[in-house]
C-alpha positions in Angstrom: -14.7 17.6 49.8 -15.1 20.8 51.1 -16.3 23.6 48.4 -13.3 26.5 48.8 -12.6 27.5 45.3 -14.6 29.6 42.7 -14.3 29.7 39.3 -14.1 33.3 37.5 -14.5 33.7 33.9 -13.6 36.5 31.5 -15.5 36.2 28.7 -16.6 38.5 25.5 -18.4 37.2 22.8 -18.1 33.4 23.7 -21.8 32.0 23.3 -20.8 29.3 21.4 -18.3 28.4 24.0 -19.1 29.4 27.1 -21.9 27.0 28.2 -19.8 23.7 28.1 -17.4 25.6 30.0 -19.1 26.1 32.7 -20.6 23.1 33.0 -17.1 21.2 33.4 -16.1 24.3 36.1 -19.2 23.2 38.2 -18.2 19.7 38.4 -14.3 20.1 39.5 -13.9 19.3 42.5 -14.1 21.9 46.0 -15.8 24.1 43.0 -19.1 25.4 44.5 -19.5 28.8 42.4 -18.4 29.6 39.0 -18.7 34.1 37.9 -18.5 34.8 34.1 -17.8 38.7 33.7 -19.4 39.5 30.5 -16.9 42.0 29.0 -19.0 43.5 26.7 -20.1 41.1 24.3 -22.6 41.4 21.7 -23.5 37.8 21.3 -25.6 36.0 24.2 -22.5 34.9 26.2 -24.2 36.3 29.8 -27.4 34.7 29.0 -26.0 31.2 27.7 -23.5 31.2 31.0 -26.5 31.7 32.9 -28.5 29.1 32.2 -25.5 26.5 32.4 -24.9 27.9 36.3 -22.8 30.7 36.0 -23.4 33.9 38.2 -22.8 37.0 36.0 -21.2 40.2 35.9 -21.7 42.2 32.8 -19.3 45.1 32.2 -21.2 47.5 29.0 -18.4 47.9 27.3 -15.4 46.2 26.6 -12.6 46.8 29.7 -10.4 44.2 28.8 -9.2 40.9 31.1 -7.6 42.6 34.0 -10.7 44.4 34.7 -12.8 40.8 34.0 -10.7 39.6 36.3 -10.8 42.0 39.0 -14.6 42.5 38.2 -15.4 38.8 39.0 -12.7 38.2 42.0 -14.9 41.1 43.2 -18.0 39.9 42.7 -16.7 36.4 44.7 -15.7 38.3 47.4 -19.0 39.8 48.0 -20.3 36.1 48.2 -17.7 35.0 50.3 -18.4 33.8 53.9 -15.9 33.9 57.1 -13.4 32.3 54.7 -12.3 33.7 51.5 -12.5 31.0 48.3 -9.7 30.3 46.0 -9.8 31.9 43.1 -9.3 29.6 39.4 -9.2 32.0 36.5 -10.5 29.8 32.9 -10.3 31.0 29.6 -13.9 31.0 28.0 -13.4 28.6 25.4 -11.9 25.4 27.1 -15.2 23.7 27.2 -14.9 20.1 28.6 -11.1 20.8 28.6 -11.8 22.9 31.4 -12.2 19.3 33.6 -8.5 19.5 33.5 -8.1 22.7 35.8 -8.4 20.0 38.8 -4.9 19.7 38.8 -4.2 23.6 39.4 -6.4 23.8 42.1 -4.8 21.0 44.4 -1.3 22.7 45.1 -3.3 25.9 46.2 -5.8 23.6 48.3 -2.9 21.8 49.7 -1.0 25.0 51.0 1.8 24.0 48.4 1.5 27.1 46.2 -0.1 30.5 46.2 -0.5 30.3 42.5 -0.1 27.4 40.0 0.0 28.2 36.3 -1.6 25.0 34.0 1.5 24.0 31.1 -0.3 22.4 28.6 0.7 19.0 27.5 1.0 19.8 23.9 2.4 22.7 22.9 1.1 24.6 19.8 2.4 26.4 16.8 2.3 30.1 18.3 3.5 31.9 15.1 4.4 35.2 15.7 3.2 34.8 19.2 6.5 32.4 20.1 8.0 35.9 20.2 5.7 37.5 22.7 6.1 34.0 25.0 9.7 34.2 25.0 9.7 38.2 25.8 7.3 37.7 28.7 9.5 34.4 30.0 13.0 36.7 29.9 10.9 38.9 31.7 9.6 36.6 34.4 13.3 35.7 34.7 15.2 38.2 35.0 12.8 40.3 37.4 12.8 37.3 39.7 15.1 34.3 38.6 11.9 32.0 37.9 12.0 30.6 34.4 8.6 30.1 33.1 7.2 27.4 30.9 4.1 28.9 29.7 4.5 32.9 31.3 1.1 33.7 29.3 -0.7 30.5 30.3 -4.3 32.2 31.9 -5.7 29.2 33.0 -4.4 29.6 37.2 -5.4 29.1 40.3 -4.4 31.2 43.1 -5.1 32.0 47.1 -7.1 35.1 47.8 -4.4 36.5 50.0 -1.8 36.7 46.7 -4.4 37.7 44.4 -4.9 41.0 46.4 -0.9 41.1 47.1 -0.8 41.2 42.7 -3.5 44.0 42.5 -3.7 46.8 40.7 -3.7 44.2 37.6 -1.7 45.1 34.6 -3.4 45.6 31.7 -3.4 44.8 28.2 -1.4 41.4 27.1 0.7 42.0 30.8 -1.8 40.5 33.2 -0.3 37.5 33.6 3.4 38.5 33.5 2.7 41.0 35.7 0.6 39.1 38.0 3.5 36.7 38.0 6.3 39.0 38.7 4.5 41.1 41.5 4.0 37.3 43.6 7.2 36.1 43.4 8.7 39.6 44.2 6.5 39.7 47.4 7.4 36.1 48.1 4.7 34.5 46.9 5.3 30.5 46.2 4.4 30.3 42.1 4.1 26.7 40.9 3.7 25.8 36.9 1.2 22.2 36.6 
């Protein structure tokens, strides 16, 4: 399989985490590179992402996920050849969970998306954050007409051509919405997994 797709990582204070993570990233398929953006942690998240393969980027301070994001899509461009790599955005924590993203990244390798979203299999008590899910996904919806399963799901894979159609990010708790709305107002093809 041809390596096309590379893994970017926002991470702050994830030591624990982070290492396991990356090592399941590595070894999904057409994955040949895997950036961690070290936003500003004060544990040893760069240096334990390191050693387990990771290239990283280390912001000084805290900037938050859109600028993670934006940081490492950056930092993949740079090592991009003629053709630009996929990009798969994982949270930090998912550790061997993260073997799972395989499914997001075959609609984008197949030309059947531009981005696909991951809906977990089993949902989770949210708490106060079922309000925030079901603001975001009346958001989604009436901006566009797409109803979203999981609007705030970060785990997605995306082509580089709609990730620089969705940029400037929004910041804050909006990334994804935002991210979300701006494709499928441009046209973009936005697939939940």
């Amino acid at each position: 399989m041809t390596a096309d797709t590379a893994v970017v990582i926002a991470a702050k204070d994830e030591a624990e985490r982070i290492g396991p993570t990356v090592t399941a990233a590595l070894a999904l398929p057409g994955v040949d590179l895997v950036v961690v953006v070290d936003d500003g942690s004060y544990d040893k998240t760069g240096k334990v992402a390191r050693a387990a393969g990771a290239r990283v980027v280390r912001h000084s301070r805290n900037r938050g996920k859109a600028a993670a994001m934006e940081s490492g899509a950056e930092a993949v461009r740079l090592l991009d050849g003629d053709t630009p790599r996929h990009l798969l955005f994982l949270d930090a924590d998912l550790g061997a969970s993260a073997e799972t993203a395989a499914a997001l990244v075959e609609p984008v390798r197949a030309g059947k998306a531009d981005l696909a979203i991951a809906m977990f299999a089993n949902r989770v008590k949210l708490g106060g954050h079922g309000i925030v899910v079901r603001v975001a996904r009346d958001g989604i919806r009436r901006a566009t007409g797409f109803t979203a399963t999981q609007p705030l799901n970060g785990q997605r894979c995306i082509t580089r051509a709609a990730f620089e159609a969705a940029r400037p990010l929004a910041h804050g708790f909006g990334v994804e919405t935002g991210m979300t709305i701006d494709l499928l107002r441009k046209g973009y093809r936005v697939r939940e997994v």
